[in-house]
C-alpha positions in Angstrom: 147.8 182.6 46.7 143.7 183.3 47.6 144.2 179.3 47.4 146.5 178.8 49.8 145.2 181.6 51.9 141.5 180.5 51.7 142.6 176.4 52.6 144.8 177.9 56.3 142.0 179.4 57.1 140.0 176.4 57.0 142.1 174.6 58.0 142.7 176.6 61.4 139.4 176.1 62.2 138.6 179.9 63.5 134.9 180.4 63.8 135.7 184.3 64.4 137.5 185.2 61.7 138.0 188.7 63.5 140.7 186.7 65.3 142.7 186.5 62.0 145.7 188.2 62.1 147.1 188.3 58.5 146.3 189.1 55.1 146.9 187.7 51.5 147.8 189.9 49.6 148.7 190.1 45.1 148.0 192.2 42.5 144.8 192.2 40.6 146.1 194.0 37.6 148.1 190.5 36.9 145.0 188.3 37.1 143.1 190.9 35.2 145.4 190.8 32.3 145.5 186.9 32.4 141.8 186.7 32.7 141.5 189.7 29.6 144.2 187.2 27.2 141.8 184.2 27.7 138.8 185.9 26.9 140.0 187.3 23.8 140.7 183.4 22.8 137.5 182.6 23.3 136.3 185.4 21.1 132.9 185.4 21.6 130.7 188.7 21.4 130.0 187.9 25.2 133.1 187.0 26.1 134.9 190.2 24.4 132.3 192.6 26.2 133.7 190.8 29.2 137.3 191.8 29.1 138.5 194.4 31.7 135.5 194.0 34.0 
């Protein structure tokens, strides 16, 4: 979604992005949980003090 998002408005070529007239929106619980799950594969002591930051 921020992907997609992020590429139309580059792709609109706006240099006043105050003109922009929509949002993206998701939920970042979801990529949180994702993020949290890869993290704890890696399972370093860095990378476990990382999860739900």
């Amino acid at each position: 979604v921020i992907d997609a998002y992020l590429e139309g408005l580059e792709a609109s070529g706006l240099d006043d992005l105050s003109r922009v007239t929509s949002v993206a929106s998701f939920f970042v619980s979801r990529v949180d949980t994702l993020v949290d799950k890869m993290l704890e594969k890696i399972g370093t002591p860095e990378a476990l003090d990382l999860r739900g930051k």
